[in-house]
C-alpha positions in Angstrom: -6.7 75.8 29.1 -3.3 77.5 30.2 -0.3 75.3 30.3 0.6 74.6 33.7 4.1 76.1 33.1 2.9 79.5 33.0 2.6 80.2 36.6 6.1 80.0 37.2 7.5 81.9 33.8 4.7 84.9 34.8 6.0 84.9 38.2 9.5 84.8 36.9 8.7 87.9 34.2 7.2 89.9 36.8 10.1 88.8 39.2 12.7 90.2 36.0 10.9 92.9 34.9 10.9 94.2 39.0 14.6 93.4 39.0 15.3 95.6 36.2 13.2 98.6 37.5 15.7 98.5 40.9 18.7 98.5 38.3 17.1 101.4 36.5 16.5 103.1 39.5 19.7 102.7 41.3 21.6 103.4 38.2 20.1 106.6 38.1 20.9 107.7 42.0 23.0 110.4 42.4 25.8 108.4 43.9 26.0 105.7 41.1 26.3 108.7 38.9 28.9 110.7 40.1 31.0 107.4 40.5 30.5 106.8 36.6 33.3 109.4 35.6 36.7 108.8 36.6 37.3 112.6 36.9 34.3 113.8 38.7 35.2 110.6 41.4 38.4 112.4 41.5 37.2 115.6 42.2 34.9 114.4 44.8 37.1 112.5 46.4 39.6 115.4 46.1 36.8 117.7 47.8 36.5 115.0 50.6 39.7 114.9 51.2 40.5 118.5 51.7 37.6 119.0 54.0 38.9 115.4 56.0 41.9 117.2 56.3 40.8 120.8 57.3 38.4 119.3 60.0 41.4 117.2 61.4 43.6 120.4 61.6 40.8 122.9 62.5 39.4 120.1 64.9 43.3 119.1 66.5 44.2 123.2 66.9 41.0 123.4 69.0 41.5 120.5 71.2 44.8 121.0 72.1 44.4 124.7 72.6 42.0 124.1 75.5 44.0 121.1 76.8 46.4 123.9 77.2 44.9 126.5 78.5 43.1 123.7 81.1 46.8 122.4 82.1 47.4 126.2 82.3 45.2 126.5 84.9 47.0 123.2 86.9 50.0 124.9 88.2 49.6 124.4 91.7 50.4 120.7 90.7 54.7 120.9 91.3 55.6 118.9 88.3 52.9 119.1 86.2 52.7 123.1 87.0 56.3 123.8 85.8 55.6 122.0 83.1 52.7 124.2 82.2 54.2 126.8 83.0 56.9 126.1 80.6 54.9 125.0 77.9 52.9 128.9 78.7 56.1 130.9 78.3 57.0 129.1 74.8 53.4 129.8 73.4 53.5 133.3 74.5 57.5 134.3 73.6 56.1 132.7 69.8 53.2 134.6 69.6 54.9 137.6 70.1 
């Protein structure tokens, strides 16, 4: 005859021994394991950085370069076309 506490301890042993497969398994993702060593962290988080920063610069250049060129093409509008139109001859006397 089985004692009537072994339902419960089985279901907690299978409960456990599922719990500890998830640990193994998460433990041995590729996040968890590059976040294990304080210098590979730093060098991926050095590596994310740089590439943050690149996009934001690459990205920014981009953006306002065709905002420029679009006001460029505004200058009928009297204030906002001198304006332009200002903002045109500095870009070009620096290019050159």
């Amino acid at each position: 005859m089985k004692d009537e506490g072994d339902a419960p301890r089985n279901a907690l042993n299978e409960e456990l021994h599922a719990l500890r497969a998830e640990v193994a398994r998460l433990n041995a993702h590729r996040f968890v394991r590059i976040h294990n060593s304080i210098p590979r962290l730093l060098l991926f988080n050095l590596a994310r950085g740089l590439a943050f920063g690149l996009g934001t610069v690459l990205g920014a250049s981009v953006l306002l370069s065709l905002l420029a060129w679009a006001l460029s093409q505004v200058e009928f509008l009297p204030i906002i076309g001198e304006w332009v139109a200002q903002i045109a001859r500095q870009i070009d006397s620096s290019v050159e």
